[in-house]
N, C-alpha and C positions, 0 to 999 in steps of 0.2 A: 504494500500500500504506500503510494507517494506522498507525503508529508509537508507541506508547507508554511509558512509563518506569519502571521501579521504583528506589528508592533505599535506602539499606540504611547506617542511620546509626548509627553507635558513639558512646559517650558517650567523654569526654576516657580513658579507662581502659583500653576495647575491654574493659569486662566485661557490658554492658547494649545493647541497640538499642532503637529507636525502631516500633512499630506503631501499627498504627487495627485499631480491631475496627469492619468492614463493615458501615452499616445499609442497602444498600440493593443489589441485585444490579448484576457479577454479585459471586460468591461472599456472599451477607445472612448475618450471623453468622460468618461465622470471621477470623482475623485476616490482615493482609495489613501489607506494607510501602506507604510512601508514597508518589505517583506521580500519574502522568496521563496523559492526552495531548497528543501532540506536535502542534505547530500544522503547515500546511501552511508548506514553505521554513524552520521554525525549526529552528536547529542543535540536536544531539540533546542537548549539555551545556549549554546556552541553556536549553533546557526543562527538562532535570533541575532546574537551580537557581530556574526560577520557579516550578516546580512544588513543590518544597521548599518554600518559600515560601509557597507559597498554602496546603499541606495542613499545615504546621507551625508558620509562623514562623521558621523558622530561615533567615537570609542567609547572601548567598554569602563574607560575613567573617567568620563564623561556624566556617566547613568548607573542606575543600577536595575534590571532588569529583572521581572518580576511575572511567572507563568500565571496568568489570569482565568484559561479557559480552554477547552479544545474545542471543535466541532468534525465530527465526522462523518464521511460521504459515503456508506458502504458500496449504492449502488455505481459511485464515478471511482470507489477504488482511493479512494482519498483522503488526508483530513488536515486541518489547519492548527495550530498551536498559535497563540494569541501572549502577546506580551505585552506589558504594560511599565513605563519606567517615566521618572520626572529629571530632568538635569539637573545636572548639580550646579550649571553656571548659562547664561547666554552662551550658544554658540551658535557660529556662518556656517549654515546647512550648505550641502557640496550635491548639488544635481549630478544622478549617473546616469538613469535614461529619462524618468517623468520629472519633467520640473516640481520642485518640491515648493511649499507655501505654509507660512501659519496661520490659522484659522481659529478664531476665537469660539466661544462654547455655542452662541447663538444660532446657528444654523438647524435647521431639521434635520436628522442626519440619521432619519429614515427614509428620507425624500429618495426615492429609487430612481427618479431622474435626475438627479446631481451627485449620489454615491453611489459606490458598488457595492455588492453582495449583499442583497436582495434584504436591506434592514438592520442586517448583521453589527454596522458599523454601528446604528445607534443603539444595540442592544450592549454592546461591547461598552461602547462609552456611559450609558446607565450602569450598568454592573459596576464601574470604578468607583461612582458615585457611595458605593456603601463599601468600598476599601481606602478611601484618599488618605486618610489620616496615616496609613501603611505605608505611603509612598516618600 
């Protein structure tokens, strides 16, 4: 089963997060959190943080990275690991392919025509709401 990651990063505040608005399927056009896929054998917060990494710039001394949730897709053979971290300071986000953006809490971010996975995001971002004091 192929394993993939989503991360879901607060600025020093917890008033802003971190997205890529998607050029390329799936989801072309809507915004999504930052992520990848997991290598074969690579631990699941191993890849959170290189993946971090590759899609932002932001290191693992940067954050501290926190497994919030899985979701998974028996019948696509799949499933997501979800992670959640706050900076520990400002940092200049480093675009790898989706230009990257901070986006403050206000948005609908259920709205399925401006996010991707189908709600997912604004489930994701409620759930933190009853861990923040953790972060």
């Amino acid at each position: 089963m192929q394993g993939y990651n989503l991360i879901l990063v607060y600025n020093p505040t917890m008033e802003k997060i971190v997205f890529c608005q998607r050029v390329k399927e799936p989801y072309l056009g809507l915004r999504n959190l930052p992520g990848g896929k997991i290598e074969e054998k690579e631990p699941g917060l191993q890849a959170a943080y290189r993946e971090l990494k590759e899609e932002t710039g932001i290191c693992p001394t940067q954050i501290k990275l926190h497994h919030l949730m899985d979701f998974t897709y028996h019948m696509q053979n799949c499933y997501i690991e979800v992670y959640v971290g706050r900076l520990k300071k400002e940092v200049t986000l480093i675009d790898e392919i989706h230009p990257l953006y901070w986006s403050d809490l206000t948005p609908d971010f259920f709205d399925q025509a401006l996010f991707a996975g189908e709600g997912n995001i604004g489930h994701i971002i409620a759930q933190v709401d009853f861990i923040k004091d953790h972060l």
